[in-house]
N, C-alpha and C positions, 0 to 999 in steps of 0.2 A: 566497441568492446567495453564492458564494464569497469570501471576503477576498482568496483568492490563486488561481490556478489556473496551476499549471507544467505545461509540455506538455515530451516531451521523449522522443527518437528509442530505440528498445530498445536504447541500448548501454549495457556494466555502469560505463562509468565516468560515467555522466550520474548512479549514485544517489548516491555521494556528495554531490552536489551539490543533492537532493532530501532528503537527509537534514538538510545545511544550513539548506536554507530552512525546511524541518518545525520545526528547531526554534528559530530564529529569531523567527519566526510564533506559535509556540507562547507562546515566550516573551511577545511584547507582548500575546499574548491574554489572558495571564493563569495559564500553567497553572505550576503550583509547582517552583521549581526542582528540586526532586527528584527531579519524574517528567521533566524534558526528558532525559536519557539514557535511559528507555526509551521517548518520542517518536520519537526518532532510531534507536534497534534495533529498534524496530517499523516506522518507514517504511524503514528501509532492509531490512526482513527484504519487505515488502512490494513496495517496489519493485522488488528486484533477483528477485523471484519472477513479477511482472509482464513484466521484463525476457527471464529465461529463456522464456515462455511467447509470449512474441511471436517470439519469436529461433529458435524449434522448430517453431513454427508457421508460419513465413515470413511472420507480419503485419508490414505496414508502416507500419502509424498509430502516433503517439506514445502514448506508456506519459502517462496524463493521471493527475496528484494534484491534488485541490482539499480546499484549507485553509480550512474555515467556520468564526468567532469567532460563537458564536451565547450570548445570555442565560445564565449560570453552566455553559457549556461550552464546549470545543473538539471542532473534529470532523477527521479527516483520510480523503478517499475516493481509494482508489488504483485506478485505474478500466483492465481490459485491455483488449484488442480481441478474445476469445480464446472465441466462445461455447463454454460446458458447463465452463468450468475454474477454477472458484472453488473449488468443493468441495473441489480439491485435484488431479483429473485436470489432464491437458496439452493435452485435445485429443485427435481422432479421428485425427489424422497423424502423432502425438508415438509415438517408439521407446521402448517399455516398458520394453524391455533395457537404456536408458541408465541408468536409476532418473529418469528426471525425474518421476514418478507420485510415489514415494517423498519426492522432493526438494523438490516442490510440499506435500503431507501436511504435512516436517518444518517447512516453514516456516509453512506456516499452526499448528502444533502451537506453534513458537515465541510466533509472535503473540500465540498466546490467552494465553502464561504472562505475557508485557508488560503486554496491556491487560485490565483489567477488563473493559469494555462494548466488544465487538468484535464486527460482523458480515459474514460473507460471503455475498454474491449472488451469484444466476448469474443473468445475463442473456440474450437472444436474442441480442444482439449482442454478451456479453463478460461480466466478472466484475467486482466492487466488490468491495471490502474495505474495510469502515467502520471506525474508529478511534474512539472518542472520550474525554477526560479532562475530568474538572473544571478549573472557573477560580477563579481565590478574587478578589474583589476588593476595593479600598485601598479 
């Protein structure tokens, strides 16, 4: 079960504010002050790639992050509504000509250099992008 689950509308000024909480959340979990700046460049590299992918694709449903404090880790899932576009495509309706193909690739390319243990899903109904960091505990 989630610690936090922020829902929140595909506009690109809503990730700042998911960045926020990523690492906020981050922090009282436990994850080493360190790595919270690349918490926050990885949810925000995540989110605002969520963000474009609803936004091309004319979905309506909230761009969904959930923050799990789980036993010597944290997890963060950035979850679209966008089936087939984890891997990095946009979607069967998305203009290839814009670079959004490309744009989706660089950021997932980003991700992985942030996070050590990083997964992307494609789902039937949408993408994940799994996050996770260790936690040290007092």
């Amino acid at each position: 079960m989630p610690t936090v689950e922020l829902l929140f509308s595909a506009q690109p000024e809503h990730v700042r504010t998911a960045r926020l909480v990523a690492a906020q959340v981050a922090r009282r979990a436990g994850v080493e002050e360190a790595s919270l700046d690349e918490v926050r460049l990885a949810v925000g590299e995540a989110c605002s790639r969520a963000v474009g992918l609803h936004r091309t694709n004319g979905v309506e449903q909230p761009v969904r992050v959930l923050l799990t404090e789980e036993e010597k880790k944290f997890s963060i899932e950035v979850v679209d509504e966008v089936p087939g576009a984890a891997s990095g495509s946009t979607g069967p309706d998305a203009d290839d000509t814009a670079g959004g193909e490309d744009e989706g690739e660089m950021g997932l390319a980003v991700i992985s250099g942030l996070v050590d243990d990083v997964q992307v899903i494609d789902g039937e109904h949408g993408g994940v992008i799994r996050m996770t960091w260790p936690t040290v505990t007092l």
